[in-house]
C-alpha positions, 0 to 999 in steps of 0.5 A: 475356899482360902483362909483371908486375912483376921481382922486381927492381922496388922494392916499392910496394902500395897501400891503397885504399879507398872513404870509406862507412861506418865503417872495418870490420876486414877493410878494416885487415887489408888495409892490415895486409897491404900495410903489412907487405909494403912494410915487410918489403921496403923498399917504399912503400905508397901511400894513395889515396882512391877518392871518386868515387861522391858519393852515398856517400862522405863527409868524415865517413867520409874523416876516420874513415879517416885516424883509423884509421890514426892509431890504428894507428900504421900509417904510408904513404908517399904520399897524404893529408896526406903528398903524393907524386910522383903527386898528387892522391891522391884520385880526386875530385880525378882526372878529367882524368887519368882523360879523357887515359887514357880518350880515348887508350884509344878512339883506340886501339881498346882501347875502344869505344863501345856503345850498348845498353841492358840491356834490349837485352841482355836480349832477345838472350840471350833470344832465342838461349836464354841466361840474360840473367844472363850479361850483355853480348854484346859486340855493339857491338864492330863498330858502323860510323860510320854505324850509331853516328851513327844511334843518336846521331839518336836520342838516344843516347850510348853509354857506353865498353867494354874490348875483352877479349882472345880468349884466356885470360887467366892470372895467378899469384896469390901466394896461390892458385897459377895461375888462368886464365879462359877467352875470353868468361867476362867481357864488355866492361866498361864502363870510362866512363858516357855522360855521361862518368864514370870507374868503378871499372873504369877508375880503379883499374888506371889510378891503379895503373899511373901510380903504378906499384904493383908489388903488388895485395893485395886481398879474395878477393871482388874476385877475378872483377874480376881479368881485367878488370884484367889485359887493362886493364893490357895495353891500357895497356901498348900505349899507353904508360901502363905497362910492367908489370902488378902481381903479385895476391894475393886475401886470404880472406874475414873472417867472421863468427858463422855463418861468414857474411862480416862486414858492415859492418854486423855490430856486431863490424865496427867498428873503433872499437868496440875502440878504445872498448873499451880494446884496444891498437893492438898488440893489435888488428893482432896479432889482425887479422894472425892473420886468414889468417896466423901467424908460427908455428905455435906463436905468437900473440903478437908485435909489429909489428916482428916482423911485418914481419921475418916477413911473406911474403905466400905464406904468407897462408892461402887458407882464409875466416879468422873474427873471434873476438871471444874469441880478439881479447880474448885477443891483447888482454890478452897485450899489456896484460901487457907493456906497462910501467908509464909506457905502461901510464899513458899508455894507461889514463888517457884512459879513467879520465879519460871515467869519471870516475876522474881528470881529465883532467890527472891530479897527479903523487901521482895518476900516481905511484899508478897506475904503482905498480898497474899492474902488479897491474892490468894481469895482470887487464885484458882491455881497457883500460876495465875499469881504472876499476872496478878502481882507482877505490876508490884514487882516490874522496874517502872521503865518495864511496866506498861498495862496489857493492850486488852485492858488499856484498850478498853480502859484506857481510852480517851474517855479516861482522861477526866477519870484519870485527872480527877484522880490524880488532883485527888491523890497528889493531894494525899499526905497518908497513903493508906488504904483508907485514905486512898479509898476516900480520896478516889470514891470522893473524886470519882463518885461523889465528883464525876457522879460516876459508878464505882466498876467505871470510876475504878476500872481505869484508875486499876488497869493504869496502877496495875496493867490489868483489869483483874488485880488485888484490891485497888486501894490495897494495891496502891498502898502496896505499890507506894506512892511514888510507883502510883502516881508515876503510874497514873500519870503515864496512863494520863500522858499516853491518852492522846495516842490512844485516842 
C-alpha cells in the first residue's frame, strides 16, 4: 500500500519514551534492541521525549531517564543534550510542527472533522445490534458544510479523524512474518483533540516520518496500533511530509512471576533497583538482551561489542520473553569475574563507600588492599553490594572489629578453645607470613594435630580473623590482614570463649 523503507536507505531507529514513572526493564530492552541495531548497521538512533500528556509526565522521571541510559552506557545520536538536524527533541516543545502537519492533513481530505460523542456512538451500534465495544462508526466521514456548521450552532467542536483506507492494510513485520488486517477492523482514529491537542496517533508517526526513521522497534503490546500508523504514513506520503513508511518489528512481551506482563509496578521492574544492588551495566543489558534473543545457542555470556557485531533483529524470538531474576543474577556475577582488579575498584567503591567501609576518597594503602582481594572477592560476588561484608574486616580499626553474633555464635562456642589455641601456638610460631606458610602451619596444627576435618578446623579460625563465616579465602585473608591484625584477632576470639560459653 506504501512505499517502506530500501534496504539500501541508512539505518536510522528511534527510542522513544513517555517521561511516568520509573524506568521499567522492558522499556531498556527496547532501546537495547534499537542500540544494537543502529550500531550493528552504522545507523543513528534517535532519542525523543514524548512529553505531551502534562498531567503524567514529569522532569523527575524525564532526568531519571537520562540516568538510565547514563548508567548503561547506552549512547544515541540525536536528542536531548546532544541536539540534531530535527530539533527540538521533546514533543512539549513540538505543537506548531504538529498543527502545520495536521491542518495540511485536513486541506487534504486525509483528515476529517467529526463530531460525535461516545455516547452517540454507543447508541447506533446499539441500535443496528453491534457491540458498542467495537467503537467508532466512521459515521462523520461525509458530514456536508452545512450539517458541520449546524453542529457548530450548537456548541460543538469536533475533533480531527484519519480517513482509513477501504482496503487492507498489510506489512512485513521482521519478527512475525506477514500480518494484514483487514477493511473496517480499526475505526478512524482521532489524531486532534477538540481543543486542538496533538495525540499519540498523530505525533509519533509524524515525528517518525520528519526524522526519517527507517525502522520501528516496539513492545508486541503496540502492535493493534500498527494499521493506524501505516495508513498515517500513507497520507504523509501523499502530501509530501515523507517518501517512505518505516519496516516494523513488534518485540515479545517481558513477563513477569506468573507469566504475568511485568508492570511497572512490579518491584522486579525497576531499574534502578539493580543499580542499587551492585549489578554491573554489562551485566544487566547482557541479561536484558537474552529477553527474546540469544547470540547462540549455546552462550549467555558476552559483552555489548559482541552484541552489536551479532545483532539481527530477525532472529528476536516472537515468543513473551520472563524476567528471572536468578538467571539476571547469574549473567551478573559471570561479569563481575572478568572484570579486572583496577575496574573491579573503580566499580565496588562507591558501595563500600555509602556502607561505610571506605571514605569516599579512599588512601592509596586502602586502594592497593582492595585490588589485591578483588580477585578472591570478585569468584564470590553476585552483585556488587555484598562486597562490604566480605572485605570490611580488612578495613575496620581493631577496637571496632567484632565478628557478627550469628557466626561467633555458631563458631565461636566453647568448643573452639582448642581450635583456636592450637591455632595460635602454630601461627606465633611462624617467621613467614605467607599464604603458603599460613596454609601449613593451620592444616598442621588442626588436621594433622587435632584430627580435625578441614570445614570444622577452619570455619572458627575464619569467623575470628574475619567476623564471618562467608569471606575470601582464609590463608589469603590472613596474609592480607597481616600478622599483627591476625593474631590480635585470634586471640580476642580465644579470650572472649568464657563468656561465650
Amino acid at each position: 500500500m506504501t512505499d517502506t523503507a530500501s534496504p539500501s536507505s541508512a539505518v536510522r531507529v528511534r527510542f522513544c519514551p513517555s517521561p511516568t514513572g520509573t524506568p521499567h526493564v522492558g522499556l531498556i530492552r527496547t532501546v537495547l534492541f534499537n542500540w544494537a541495531y543502529a550500531r550493528h548497521h552504522g545507523g543513528k538512533l534517535v532519542f525523543r521525549i514524548e512529553d505531551t500528556d502534562a498531567s503524567r509526565d514529569s522532569e523527575t522521571s524525564y532526568q531519571a531517564l537520562l540516568d538510565a541510559l547514563r548508567w548503561l552506557n547506552l549512547d544515541w545520536d540525536e536528542g536531548p543534550e546532544i541536539g540534531g538536524p530535527d530539533a527540538p527533541y521533546r514533543q512539549s516543545e513540538r505543537g506548531e510542527i504538529y498543527a502545520d502537519v495536521a491542518k495540511r492533513l485536513l486541506d487534504a481530505g486525509e483528515l476529517y472533522e467529526s463530531f460525535s460523542t461516545p455516547d452517540e456512538v454507543d447508541e447506533r451500534r446499539r441500535a443496528a445490534g453491534q457491540d458498542p465495544k467495537l467503537g467508532y462508526d466512521n459515521a462523520d466521514r461525509d458530514l456536508t458544510d452545512e450539517q458541520k456548521a449546524a453542529l457548530r450552532a450548537q456548541g460543538r467542536e469536533p475533533v480531527l479523524r484519519l480517513r482509513m483506507p477501504d482496503e487492507d492494510i498489510t506489512f512485513t513485520d521482521l519478527i512475525r512474518g506477514e500480518i494484514t488486517f483487514k477493511p473496517g477492523s480499526v475505526p478512524d482514529p482521532v489524531l486532534v483533540r477538540a481543543n486542538g491537542a496533538p495525540l499519540y496517533t498523530l505525533t509519533n508517526p509524524v515525528d517518525d516520518a520528519l526524522m526519517r526513521i527507517t525502522h520501528v522497534f516496539r513492545g508486541e503490546d503496540l502492535l493493534p496500533s500498527t494499521p493506524r500508523q501505516i495508513a498515517l504514513y500513507g497520507a504523509l506520503q501523499r502530501i509530501g511530509v515523507t517518501t517512505f513508511t518505516p519496516e516494523f518489528a513488534h518485540m515479545p512481551l517481558v513477563r513477569g512471576e506468573g507469566n504475568k506482563k511485568l508492570s511497572k509496578r512490579d518491584p522486579q521492574s525497576n531499574l534502578f533497583l539493580y543499580r542499587e544492588r551492585g549489578f554491573l551495566p554489562a551485566g544487566m543489558l547482557n541479561y536484558l538482551a537474552l529477553l527474546g534473543w540469544s547470540i547462540a545457542e549455546d552462550r549467555d555470556v558476552f559483552t555489548m561489542a559482541e552484541m552489536v557485531d551479532a545483532f539481527d533483529i530477525a532472529k528476536v524470538s516472537s515468543n513473551p520473553a520472563r524476567f528471572d531474576v536468578k538467571k539476571a543474577e547469574a549473567i551478573n556475577a559471570e561479569h563481575l569475574r572478568a572484570l579486572s582488579a583496577e575496574d573491579f575498584v573503580a566499580a565496588v567503591v562507591p558501595y563500600l563507600a555509602a556502607d561505610g567501609v571506605l571514605p569516599a576518597q579512599p588512601s592509596a594503602e586502602q586502594l592497593d588492599t582492595l585490588r589485591k582481594v578483588a580477585p578472591l572477592v570478585q569468584e564470590r560476588l553476585i552483585v556488587l553490594s555484598e562486597a562490604s561484608g566480605m572485605v570490611r574486616f580488612l578495613f575496620v580499626a581493631e577496637q571496632d572489629f567484632s565478628p557478627e553474633e550469628e557466626s561467633a555464635a555458631k563458631a565461636l562456642g566453647t568448643d573452639a578453645e582448642p581450635v583456636l589455641r592450637a591455632s595460635l601456638d602454630a601461627l606465633e610460631a611462624l617467621s613467614d607470613w605467607s599464604t603458603a606458610a599460613i596454609e601449613e602451619a593451620l592444616k598442621a596444627a588442626l588436621i594433622d594435630g587435632l584430627g580435625l576435618k578441614p570445614r570444622k578446623a577452619f570455619a572458627r579460625v575464619r569467623v575470628a580473623v574475619t567476623g564471618r563465616t562467608v569471606s575470601p579465602p582464609l590463608y589469603e585473608s590472613m596474609e592480607l590482614l597481616g600478622r599483627e591484625r591476625s593474631l590480635h584477632r585470634v586471640r580476642s576470639a580465644l579470650a572472649a570463649i568464657p563468656a561465650n560459653g
